[in-house]
C-alpha positions in Angstrom: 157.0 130.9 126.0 157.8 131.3 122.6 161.1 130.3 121.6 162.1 132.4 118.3 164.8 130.2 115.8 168.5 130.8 115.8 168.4 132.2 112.1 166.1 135.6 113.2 169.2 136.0 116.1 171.9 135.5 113.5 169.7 137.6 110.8 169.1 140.7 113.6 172.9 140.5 114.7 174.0 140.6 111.2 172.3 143.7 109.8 173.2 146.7 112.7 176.8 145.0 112.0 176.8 145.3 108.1 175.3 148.5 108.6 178.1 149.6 111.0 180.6 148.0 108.0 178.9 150.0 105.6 179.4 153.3 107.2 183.1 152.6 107.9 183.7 152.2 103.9 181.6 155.2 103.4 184.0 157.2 106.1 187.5 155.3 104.3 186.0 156.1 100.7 184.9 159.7 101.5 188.8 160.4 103.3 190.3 158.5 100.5 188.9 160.9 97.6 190.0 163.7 99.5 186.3 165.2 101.3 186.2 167.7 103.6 185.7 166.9 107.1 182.3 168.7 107.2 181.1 166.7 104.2 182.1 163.6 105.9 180.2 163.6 109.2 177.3 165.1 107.3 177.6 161.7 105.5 178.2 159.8 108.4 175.2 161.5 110.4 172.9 160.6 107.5 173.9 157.6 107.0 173.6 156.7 110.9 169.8 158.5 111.1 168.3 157.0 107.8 167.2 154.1 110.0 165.3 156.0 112.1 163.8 158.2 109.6 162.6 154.8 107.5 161.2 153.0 110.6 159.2 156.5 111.2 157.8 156.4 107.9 157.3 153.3 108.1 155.1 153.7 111.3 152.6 156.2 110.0 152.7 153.8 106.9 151.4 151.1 109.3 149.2 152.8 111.1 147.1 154.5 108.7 146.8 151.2 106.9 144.8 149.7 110.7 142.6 152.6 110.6 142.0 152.4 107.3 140.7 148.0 108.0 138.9 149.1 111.2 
């Protein structure tokens, strides 16, 4: 078994929770300066699916670059 090293647990735990941080100041600063609600969770539901949409693209990135060596 392959034992992985405490930093990759510390470094994978770290970035959904600085990501969660991140949209919290983005919700604070958007209510502070006075945003609609609307304009708000449009922000917030971006902000939350841009993940997904980079480790899609990042996917068909991947996989047309092992087609492409094969």
């Amino acid at each position: 078994m392959i034992e992985l090293p405490a930093a990759y647990d510390i470094v994978w735990s770290a970035i959904p929770l600085l990501w969660s941080l991140l949209t919290g100041v983005m919700i604070y600063r958007e209510l502070s300066v006075g945003s609609s609600v609307p304009r708000v969770i449009l922000w917030v539901v971006a902000h939350l699916i841009l993940p997904f949409i980079v480790f899609v693209i990042w996917m068909f990135y991947r996989f047309s670059e092992s087609r492409k060596a094969s």
